[in-house]
N, C-alpha and C positions, 0 to 999 in steps of 0.2 A: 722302415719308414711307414709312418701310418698315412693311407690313402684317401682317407676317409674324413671327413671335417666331422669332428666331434657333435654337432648333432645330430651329425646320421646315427650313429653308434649310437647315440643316447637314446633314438628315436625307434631302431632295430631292439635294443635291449627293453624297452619299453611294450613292444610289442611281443617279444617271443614269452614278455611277464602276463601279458593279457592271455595269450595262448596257452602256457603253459596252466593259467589258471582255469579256462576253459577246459583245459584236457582233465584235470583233476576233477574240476567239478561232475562232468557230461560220465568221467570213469564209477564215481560214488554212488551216481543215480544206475549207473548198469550192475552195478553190484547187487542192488536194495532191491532190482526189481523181479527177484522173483518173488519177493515176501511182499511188495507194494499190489503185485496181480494177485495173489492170493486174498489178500485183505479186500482188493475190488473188488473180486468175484463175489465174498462175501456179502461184503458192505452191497451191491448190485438186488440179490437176492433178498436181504433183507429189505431194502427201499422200495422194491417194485409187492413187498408181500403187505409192507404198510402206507404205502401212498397211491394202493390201486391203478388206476388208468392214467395217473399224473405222468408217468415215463413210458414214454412211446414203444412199443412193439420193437419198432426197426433203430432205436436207438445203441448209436456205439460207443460202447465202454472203451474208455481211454486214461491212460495215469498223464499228470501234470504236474512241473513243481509250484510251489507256490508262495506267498510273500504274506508274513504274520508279524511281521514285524511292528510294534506302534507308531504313532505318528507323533512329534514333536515339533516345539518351533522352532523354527530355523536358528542356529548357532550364530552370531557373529562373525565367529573366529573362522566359521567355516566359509561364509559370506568372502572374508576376506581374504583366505588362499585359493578360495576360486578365482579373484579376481587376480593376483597373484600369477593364477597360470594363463587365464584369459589374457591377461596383459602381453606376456611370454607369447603367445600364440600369434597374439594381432600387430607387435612387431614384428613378428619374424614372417608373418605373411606380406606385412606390404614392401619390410624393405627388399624380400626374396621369391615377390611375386611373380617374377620372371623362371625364377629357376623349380617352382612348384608347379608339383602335376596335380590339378583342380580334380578335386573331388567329383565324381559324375552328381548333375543335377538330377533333383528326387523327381521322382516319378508316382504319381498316384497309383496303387494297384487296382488292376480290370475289378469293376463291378459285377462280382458273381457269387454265386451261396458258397464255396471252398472258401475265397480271403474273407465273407462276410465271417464265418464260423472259426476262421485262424483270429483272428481280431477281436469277435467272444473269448475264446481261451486265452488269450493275452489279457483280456478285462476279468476277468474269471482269476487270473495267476496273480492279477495286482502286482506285477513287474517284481519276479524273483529276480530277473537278470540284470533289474537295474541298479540290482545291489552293486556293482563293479564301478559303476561309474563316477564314487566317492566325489572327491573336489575337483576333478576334470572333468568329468561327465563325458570323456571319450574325445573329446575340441581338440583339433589338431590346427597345425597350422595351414594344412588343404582344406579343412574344415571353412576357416576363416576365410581362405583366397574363394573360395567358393562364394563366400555371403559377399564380399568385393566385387567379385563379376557379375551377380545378380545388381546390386546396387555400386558400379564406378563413380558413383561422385560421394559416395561417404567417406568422411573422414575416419581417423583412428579413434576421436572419442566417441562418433557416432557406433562403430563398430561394439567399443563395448556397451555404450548403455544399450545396444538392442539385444545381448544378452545376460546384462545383469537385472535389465527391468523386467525378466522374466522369471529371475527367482521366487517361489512363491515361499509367504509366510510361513507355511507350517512345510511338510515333509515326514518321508517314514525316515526313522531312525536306523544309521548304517548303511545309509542306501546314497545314489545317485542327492544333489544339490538340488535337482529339478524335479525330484519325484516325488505327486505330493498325489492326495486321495482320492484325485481325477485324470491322474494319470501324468503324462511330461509335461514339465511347464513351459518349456520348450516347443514354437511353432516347428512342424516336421520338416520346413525348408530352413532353417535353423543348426538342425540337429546335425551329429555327425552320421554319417553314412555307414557305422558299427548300429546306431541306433534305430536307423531306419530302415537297417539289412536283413538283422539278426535275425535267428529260429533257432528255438532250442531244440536239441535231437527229438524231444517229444511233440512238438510243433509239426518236424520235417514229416516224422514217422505217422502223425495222422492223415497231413495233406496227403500223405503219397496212397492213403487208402478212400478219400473222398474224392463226388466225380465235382468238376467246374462248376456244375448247376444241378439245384434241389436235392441237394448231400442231406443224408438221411440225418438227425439231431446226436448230440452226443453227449454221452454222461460221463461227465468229469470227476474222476477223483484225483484230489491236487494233495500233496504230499509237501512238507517244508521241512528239512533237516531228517528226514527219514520219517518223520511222524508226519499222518493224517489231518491234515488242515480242513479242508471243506469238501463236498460234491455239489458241482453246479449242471446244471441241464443247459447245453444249450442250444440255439436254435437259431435260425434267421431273423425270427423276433427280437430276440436280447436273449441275456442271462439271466436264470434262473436259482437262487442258490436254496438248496433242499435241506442239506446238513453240514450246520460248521462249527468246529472246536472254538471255544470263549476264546477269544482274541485277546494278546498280549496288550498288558495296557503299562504306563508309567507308575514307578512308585510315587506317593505324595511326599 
């Protein structure tokens, strides 16, 4: 006898596909990277022999993936299986809002030079990882009881237009619904809590070498599919980008 109401199983199996896809992915980049350090070392010495004093002494070198993908206008068809699963979502939140465990409400990260400089290499990666989030964009239906509790007097229709009015026009190609050349189009109390959590193992592995405050700048070589995308500088200031491979564009 099965115990289990068939959207949990669907909801488990969905999950252990997101995971397993993570684990493939986070496995390919530990493969690459002793040929991705090599090529930085490289690439390092040659930038610092022709851009003089442009890169800081105490700068650290760090690998990144990163997002080359073009930007296109938004599909239709794709418009409308996201609404499809949104729909999916925001019924099953309100009529099963009792028995969902709410998403934890977002939280701004502490104002300090580590998340200032996590947040540059995110702007620097141009969201490789938002490639996943295709026509769900990761919306679950805790996702949804979550935007309910923030707002209890919204209705079901009000529920979806406050995330399909946030679809933008254009987007990069293969990527997330919301992910367009400014990044989520998506408010981050909106968002699902995969997307407001996430760090990719290259993320994690720098935080864990810079201190909370006046973290020395860092030179980014960002890598897309095993090949060399761009090196960005970055700093507390913003992003810098130094050298980048002609970007993928549409045929006519």
């Amino acid at each position: 006898m099965d115990v289990n109401p068939p959207e949990y199983n669907r909801d488990l199996l969905a999950q252990l596909d997101r995971e397993q896809e993570r684990i493939l992915d986070e496995s390919e980049w530990m493969r690459r990277d002793d040929e991705a350090e090599a090529f930085a070392k490289r690439a390092e010495r040659e930038l610092r022999a022709s851009l003089g004093g442009m890169i800081p002494a105490n700068a650290v070198r760090a690998i990144f993936p990163a997002n080359t993908d073009p930007l296109a206008p938004q599909e239709p068809s794709r418009r409308a299986q996201f609404a499809q699963h949104l729909a999916t979502m925001a019924e099953g939140a309100v009529l099963d809002r009792e028995r969902l465990v709410t998403e934890p409400a977002v939280a701004e990260p502490p104002a300090n030079g580590r998340e200032t400089l996590s947040t540059r290499a995110c702007a620097a990666c141009r969201g490789g990882c938002c490639r996943a989030g295709g026509e769900h964009a990761y919306l679950t239906e805790e996702t949804i009881a979550r935007s309910l509790e923030a707002h209890p007097d919204w209705t079901l229709a009000q529920v979806m237009d406050s995330y399909l009015r946030h679809i933008p026009a254009v987007t990069y190609l293969n990527s997330c619904i919301y992910h367009a050349a400014t990044g989520c189009g998506l408010p981050r109390e909106l968002r699902s809590s995969t997307c407001n959590r996430y760090q990719c193992v290259k993320l994690i592995k720098l935080r864990a070498i810079l201190p909370e405050n006046n973290p020395s700048p860092v030179l980014a070589l960002m890598f897309d599919r095993g090949q060399w995308a761009r090196t960005a500088l970055l700093d507390e200031s913003g992003v810098r980008i130094l050298a980048e491979e002609m970007p993928r564009v549409l045929p006519e």
